[in-house]
Each structure stands twice: as structure tokens, then as C-alpha cells.
C-alpha positions as CSV (number, residue, x, y, z in Angstrom):
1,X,0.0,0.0,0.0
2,X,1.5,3.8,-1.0
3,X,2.2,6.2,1.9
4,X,-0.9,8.4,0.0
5,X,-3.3,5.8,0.3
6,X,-2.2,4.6,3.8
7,X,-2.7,8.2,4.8
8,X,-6.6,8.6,3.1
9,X,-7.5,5.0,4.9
10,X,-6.2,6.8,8.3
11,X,-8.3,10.0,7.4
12,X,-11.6,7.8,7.2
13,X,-10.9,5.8,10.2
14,X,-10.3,9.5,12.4
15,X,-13.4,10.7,10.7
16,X,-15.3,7.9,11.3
17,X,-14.4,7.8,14.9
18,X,-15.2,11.7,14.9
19,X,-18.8,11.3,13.9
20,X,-19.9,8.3,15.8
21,X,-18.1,10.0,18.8
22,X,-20.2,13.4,18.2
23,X,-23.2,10.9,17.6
24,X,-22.8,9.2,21.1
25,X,-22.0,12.4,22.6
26,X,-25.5,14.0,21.0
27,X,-27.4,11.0,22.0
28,X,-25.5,11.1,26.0
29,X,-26.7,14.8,25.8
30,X,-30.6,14.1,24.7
31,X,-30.2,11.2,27.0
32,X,-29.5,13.9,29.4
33,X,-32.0,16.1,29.0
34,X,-34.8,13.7,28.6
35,X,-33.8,12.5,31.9
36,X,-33.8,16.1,33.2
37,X,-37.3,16.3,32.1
38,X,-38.4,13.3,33.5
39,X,-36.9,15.1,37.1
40,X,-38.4,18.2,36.0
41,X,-41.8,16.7,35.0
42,X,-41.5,14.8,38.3
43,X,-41.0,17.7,40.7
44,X,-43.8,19.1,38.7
45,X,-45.8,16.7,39.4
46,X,-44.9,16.4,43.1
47,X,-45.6,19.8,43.2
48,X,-48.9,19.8,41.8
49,X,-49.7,16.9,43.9
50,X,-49.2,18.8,47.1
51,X,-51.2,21.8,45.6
52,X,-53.8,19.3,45.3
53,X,-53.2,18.1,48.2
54,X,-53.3,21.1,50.4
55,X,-57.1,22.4,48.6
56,X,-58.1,19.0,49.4
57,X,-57.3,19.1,52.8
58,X,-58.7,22.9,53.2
59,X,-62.0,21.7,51.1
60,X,-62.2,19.0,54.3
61,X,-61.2,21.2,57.1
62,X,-64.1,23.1,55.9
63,X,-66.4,20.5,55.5
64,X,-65.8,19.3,58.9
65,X,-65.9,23.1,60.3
66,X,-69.6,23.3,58.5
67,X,-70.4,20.2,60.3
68,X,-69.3,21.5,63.7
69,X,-71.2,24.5,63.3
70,X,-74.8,22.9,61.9
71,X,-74.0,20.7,64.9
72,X,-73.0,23.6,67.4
73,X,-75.9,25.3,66.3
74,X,-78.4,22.3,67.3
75,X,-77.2,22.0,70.3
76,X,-77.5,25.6,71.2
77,X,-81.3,25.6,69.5
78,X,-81.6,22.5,72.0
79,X,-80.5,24.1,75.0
80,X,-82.7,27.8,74.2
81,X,-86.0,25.5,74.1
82,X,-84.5,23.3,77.5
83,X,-84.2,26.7,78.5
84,X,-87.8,28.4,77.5
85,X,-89.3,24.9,78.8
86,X,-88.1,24.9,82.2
87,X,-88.8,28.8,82.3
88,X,-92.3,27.8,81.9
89,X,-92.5,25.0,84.1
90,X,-91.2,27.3,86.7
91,X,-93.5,30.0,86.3
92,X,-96.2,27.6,86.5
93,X,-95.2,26.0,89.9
94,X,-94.6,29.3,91.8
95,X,-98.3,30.3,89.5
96,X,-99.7,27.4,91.4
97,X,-98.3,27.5,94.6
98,X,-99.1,31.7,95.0
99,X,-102.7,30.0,94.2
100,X,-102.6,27.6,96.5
101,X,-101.1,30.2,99.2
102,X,-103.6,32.8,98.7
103,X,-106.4,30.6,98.4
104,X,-105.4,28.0,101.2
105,X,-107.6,30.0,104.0
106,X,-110.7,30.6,101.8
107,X,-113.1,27.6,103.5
108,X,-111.8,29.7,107.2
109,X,-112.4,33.0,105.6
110,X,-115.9,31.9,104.5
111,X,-116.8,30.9,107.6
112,X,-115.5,34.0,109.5
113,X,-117.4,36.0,107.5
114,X,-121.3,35.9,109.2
115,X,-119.1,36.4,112.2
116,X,-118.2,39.6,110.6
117,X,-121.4,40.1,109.6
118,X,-122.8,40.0,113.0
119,X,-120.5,41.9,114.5
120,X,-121.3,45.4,112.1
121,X,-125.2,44.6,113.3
122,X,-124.4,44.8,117.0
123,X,-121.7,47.9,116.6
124,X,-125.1,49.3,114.2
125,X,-127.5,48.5,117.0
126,X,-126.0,50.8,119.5
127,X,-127.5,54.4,120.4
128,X,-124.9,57.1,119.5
129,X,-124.8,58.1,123.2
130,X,-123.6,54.5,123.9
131,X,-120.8,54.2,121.8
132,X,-118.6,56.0,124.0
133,X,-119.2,53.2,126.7
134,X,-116.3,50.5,127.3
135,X,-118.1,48.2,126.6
136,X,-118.5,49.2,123.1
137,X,-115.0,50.3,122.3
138,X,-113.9,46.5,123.4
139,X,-116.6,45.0,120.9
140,X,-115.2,47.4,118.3
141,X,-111.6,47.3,119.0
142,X,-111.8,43.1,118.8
143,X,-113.8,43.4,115.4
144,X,-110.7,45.8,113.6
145,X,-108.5,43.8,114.8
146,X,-110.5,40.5,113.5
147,X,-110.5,42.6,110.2
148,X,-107.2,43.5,110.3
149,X,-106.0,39.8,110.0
150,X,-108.6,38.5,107.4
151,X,-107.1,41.8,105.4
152,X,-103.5,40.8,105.7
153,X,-104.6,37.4,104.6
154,X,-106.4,39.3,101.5
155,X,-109.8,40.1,102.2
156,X,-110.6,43.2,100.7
157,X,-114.3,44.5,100.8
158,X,-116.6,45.0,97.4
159,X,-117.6,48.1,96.8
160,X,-121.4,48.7,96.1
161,X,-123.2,51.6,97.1
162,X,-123.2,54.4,94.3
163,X,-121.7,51.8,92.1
164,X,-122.7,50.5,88.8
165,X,-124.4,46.9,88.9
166,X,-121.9,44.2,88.4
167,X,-123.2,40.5,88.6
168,X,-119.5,39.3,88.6
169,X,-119.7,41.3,92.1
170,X,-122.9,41.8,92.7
171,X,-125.8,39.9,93.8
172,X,-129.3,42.1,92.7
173,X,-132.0,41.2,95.2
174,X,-134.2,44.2,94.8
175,X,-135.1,47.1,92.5
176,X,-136.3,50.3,93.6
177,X,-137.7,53.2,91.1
178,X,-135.2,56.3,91.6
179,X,-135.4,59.8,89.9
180,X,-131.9,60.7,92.2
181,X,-129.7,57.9,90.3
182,X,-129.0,56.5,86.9
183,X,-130.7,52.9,85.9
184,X,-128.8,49.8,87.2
185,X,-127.0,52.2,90.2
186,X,-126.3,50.4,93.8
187,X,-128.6,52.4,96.0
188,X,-128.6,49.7,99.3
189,X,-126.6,46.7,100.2
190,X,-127.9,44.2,102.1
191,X,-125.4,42.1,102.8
192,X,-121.3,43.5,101.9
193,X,-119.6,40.9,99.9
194,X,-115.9,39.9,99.9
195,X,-113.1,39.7,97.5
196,X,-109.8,37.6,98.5
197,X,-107.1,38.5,96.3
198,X,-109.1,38.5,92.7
199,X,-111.5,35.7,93.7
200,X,-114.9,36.9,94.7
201,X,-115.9,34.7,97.5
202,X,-119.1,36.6,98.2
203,X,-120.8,38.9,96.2
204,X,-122.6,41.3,97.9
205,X,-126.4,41.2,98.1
206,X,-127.7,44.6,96.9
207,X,-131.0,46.9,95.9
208,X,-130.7,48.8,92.3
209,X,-132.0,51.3,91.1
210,X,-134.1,51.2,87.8
């Protein structure tokens, strides 16, 4: 073989080398970068997986907030009517036991009363020059006190004379033509009658006019 031609075989061989060199060192290189996209594409994805991840958690912290909430809200709607029902249970014991208090000496009252009744016909019996006699003042002074304590124990005496007639107070026994007073006015009472507390225990037995 000639020096010339030994030298072009050498040239081939060093170019050859040179291009499949350059073509191992482009495909190392894409090699490279594909892998670098695969790690980019990767941290990509791991960050869009926690982005995900953290609206999914806040969409279920909220969820469970709403929950506590409607649930916080029943409980408090539960304890306003617990409330509001034991408000009215207790307004309606201490209702019933004022009732029972006030009207617990009603039968005694009731029976007091012609005692009463009596007394006011003897004190009206006496002369007005007697009424200054011990006597007297000692019948009188034992019926205000008498009074006295049926008051404090909330008697309290219906009006009638010069009043209008009531029959929720009043008990109409006679009428009486009278030019002096409207129709229907109280113009005697027979017989007084008795309130205790609002509870008319007695009406009082009266003449009207007409």
C-alpha cells in the first residue's frame, strides 16, 4: 500500500471515529436532557400533587368546620328551648303554689265571715250616746283587729253603694224606682260581699235602682 493511500485509509478511520463519537456524545446529551425532564416533569408533578393536596385538605377542614357548626348550632337551638321549657314549668309552679297560698284560707275565711257580719249589726245596733261606753269600744276594738288579719290574709271588701251593677260582684235582690240615680246604680246593700285576692268569695247582696 502507498504512503498516500495509507494516509486517506487513516483520514476515514479518524473521521469515522469523529462522527460516531459526536453521535454518542448528541445521544449522552438528549439522554440527558430527557432524563432532566423526566426530574423536571417529576418535581412538577410532586408539586402539583401537594397543591392538590393542600385544597383537598382545606376543602375537608371546611367541610368538617360546617359540620361543627350545623352541629354547634343544634345544640345551642336545644339548650334555648331546654331553657324556655323549664322557664315555663317554673312560672307555673310558683303560679300554682301563689294560688294555693292565697287561696289556702278561703273555706276559714268563708266561715269567718257571718261572724263579721254579726259583729257590724251589734256595733249598728248601739244608740250614739252609747258608743262612747267600754263596753262598746272593746266589741269594736276586737272586730278591727278581726278585720285587720282576714285583710293581711287578702280580704278586701266589694264596693257597692253608688256603684254600677256588676253580677260578677254583685248579687241584685231588689229594685227600687229612683229619679236621684242612673238605671242599674247600687242604692242599698244588704249584705257587703268579699273579694280575696281577685277571687270573689261573696258577692254582695244589693238593691238597684231602675
Amino acid at each position: 500500500m502507498g504512503k498516500d493511500q495509507y494516509e486517506q485509509e487513516v483520514t476515514k478511520d479518524q473521521v469515522h471515529n469523529e462522527e460516531e463519537k459526536n453521535v454518542e456524545d448528541i445521544e449522552k446529551d438528549a439522554n440527558d436532557v430527557i432524563e432532566e425532564s423526566k426530574e423536571d416533569n417529576k418535581e412538577d408533578n410532586k408539586e402539583d400533587n401537594k397543591e392538590d393536596n393542600k385544597e383537598d385538605n382545606i376543602d375537608e377542614l371546611k367541610a368538617k368546620l360546617e359540620d361543627k357548626m350545623k352541629e354547634l348550632e343544634e345544640l345551642n337551638n336545644r339548650f334555648l328551648r331546654l331553657q324556655a321549657d323549664f322557664l315555663n314549668y317554673k312560672k307555673r309552679v310558683e303560679k300554682e303554689k301563689e294560688s294555693i297560698y292565697a287561696y289556702a284560707s278561703e273555706e276559714l275565711i268563708c266561715q269567718v265571715l257571718p261572724v263579721i257580719d254579726n259583729f257590724e249589726r251589734a256595733l249598728d245596733s248601739v244608740d250614739d250616746s252609747q258608743k262612747e261606753d267600754s263596753f262598746y269600744k272593746g266589741v269594736e276594738m276586737v272586730y278591727k283587729q278581726l278585720l285587720d288579719i282576714l285583710k293581711k290574709s287578702g280580704l278586701e271588701e266589694i264596693k257597692a253603694i253608688g256603684e254600677k251593677f256588676d253580677p260578677k260582684l254583685h248579687h241584685g235582690v231588689a229594685q227600687e224606682e229612683s229619679s236621684e240615680h242612673e238605671e242599674d246604680t247600687i242604692i242599698e246593700v244588704y249584705q257587703k260581699g268579699y273579694k280575696l285576692k281577685d277571687k270573689v268569695i261573696r258577692p254582695s247582696m244589693v238593691k238597684i235602682s231602675k
